[in-house]
C-alpha positions in Angstrom: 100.0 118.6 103.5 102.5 117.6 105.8 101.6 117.3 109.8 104.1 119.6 112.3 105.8 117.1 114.5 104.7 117.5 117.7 107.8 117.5 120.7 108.3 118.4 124.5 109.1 122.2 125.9 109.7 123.0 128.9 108.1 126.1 130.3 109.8 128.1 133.2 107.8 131.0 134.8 106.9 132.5 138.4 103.6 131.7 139.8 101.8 134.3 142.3 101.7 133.5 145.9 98.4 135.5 145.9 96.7 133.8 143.0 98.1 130.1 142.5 96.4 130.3 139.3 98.1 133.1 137.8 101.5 132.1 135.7 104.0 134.9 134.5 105.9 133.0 131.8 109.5 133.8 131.8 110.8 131.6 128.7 109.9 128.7 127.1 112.6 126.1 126.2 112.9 122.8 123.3 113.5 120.0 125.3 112.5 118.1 128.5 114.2 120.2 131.0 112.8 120.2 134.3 115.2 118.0 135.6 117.8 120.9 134.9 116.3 123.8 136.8 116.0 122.1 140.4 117.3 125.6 141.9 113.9 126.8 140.5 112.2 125.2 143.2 113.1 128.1 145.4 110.7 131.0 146.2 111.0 135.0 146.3 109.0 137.6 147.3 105.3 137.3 146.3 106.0 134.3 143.8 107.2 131.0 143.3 109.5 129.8 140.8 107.8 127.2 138.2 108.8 125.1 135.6 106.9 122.6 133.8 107.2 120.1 130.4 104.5 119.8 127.8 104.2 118.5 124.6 102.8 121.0 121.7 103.2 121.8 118.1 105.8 124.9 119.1 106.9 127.1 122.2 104.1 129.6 121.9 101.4 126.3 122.2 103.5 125.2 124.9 103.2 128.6 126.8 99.3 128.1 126.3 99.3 124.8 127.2 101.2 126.2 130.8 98.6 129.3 131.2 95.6 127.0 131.5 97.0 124.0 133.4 97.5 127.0 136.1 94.2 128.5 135.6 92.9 124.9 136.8 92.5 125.1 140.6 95.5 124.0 142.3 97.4 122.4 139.7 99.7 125.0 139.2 102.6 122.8 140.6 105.6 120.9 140.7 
């Protein structure tokens, strides 16, 4: 049985103002991308814009991955 190979997505989402901990996940992308989406850094409205790398199996593991680091109490950021 062969192991899946395990590389680094980069999750991109808007975060709540109201609850830091919840995470609206807008796409998940292959590759270590954060660098790329600086104009992310910029609010609107009732949320912040968010983008964040992790390393996972595939980009639905990735999205999980993103969903609890921002359930975590303030950790939900840059």
């Amino acid at each position: 049985m062969q192991s899946e190979a395990v590389q680094t997505f980069t999750v991109i989402g808007l975060r709540s103002d109201v609850d830091m901990r919840d995470l609206f996940i807008a796409g998940v992308i292959p590759g270590p991308l954060t660098d790329e989406v600086v104009i992310l850094r910029t609010s609107e409205g009732e949320f912040t814009r968010w983008a964040m790398e992790f390393d996972a199996l595939d980009a639905d593991s990735a999205a999980e991955q993103a969903y609890a680091h921002c359930q975590e109490e303030d950790s939900c950021s840059w």
